[in-house]
Every structure is written in C-alpha cells, then in structure tokens.
C-alpha positions as CSV (number, residue, x, y, z in Angstrom):
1,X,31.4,7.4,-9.2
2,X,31.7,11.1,-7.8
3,X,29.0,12.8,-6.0
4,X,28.4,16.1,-7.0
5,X,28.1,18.5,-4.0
6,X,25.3,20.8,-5.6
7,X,22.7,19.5,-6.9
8,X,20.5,21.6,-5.4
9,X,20.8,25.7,-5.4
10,X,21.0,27.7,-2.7
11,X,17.8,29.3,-3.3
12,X,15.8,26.3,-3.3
13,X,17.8,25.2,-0.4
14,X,17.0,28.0,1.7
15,X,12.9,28.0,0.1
16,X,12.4,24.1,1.7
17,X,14.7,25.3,4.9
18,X,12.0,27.9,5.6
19,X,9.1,25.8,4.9
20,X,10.3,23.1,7.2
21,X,11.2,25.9,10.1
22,X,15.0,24.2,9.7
23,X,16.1,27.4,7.9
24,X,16.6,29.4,11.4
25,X,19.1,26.8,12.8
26,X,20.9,27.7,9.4
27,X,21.2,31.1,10.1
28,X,21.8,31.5,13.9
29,X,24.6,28.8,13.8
30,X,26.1,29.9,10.6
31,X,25.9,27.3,8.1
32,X,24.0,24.1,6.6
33,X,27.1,21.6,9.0
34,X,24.9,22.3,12.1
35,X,21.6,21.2,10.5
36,X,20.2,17.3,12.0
37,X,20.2,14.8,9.7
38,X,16.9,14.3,10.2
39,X,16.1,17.9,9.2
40,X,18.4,17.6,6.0
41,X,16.3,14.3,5.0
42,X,13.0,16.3,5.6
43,X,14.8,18.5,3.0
44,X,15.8,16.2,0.3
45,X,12.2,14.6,0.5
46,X,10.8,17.9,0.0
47,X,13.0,18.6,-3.2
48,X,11.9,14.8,-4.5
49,X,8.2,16.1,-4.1
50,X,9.1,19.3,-6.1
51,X,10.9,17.4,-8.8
52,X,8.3,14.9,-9.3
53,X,5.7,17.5,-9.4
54,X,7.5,19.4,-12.2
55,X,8.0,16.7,-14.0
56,X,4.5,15.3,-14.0
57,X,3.0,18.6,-15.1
C-alpha cells in the first residue's frame, strides 16, 4: 500500500512546529529533512491530539 506524502498541510505543519519550538530549526536550516526524529514524532502526536479533539466535539 502507498503512503501518501501529505497528509498533513503546511499550515498546520508549521502551527505544531511553532508550538513545539521545532519550527526555528525548520527555517534556519532550510527545510523539514534537518528536523530530529524525535522532534517530527512530537509533531505527529500533536496532530493525533488535534484530530481527536475535532472529532470528539
């Protein structure tokens, strides 16, 4: 089965990047490829939380 690349928007990319401080490394290095994997599961956590939130409301 293929992944699909985007399944989250750049928008709400770059909102969780700045709420986890992560979204500076993304800018001063010049792209998401330089950002820990650590950081990038912080991220996807985040944009669980949101989902689930929306969805329970």
């Amino acid at each position: 089965m293929a992944r699909s690349k985007n399944l989250m928007s750049e928008n709400l990319k770059e909102e969780i990047a700045k709420e986890l401080g992560v979204y500076e490394t993304v800018k001063q290095q010049g792209g998401w490829g330089n950002v820990s994997s650590k950081q990038c599961g912080s991220m996807v956590t985040k944009a669980i939380e949101i989902a689930n939130r929306s969805t329970n409301a």
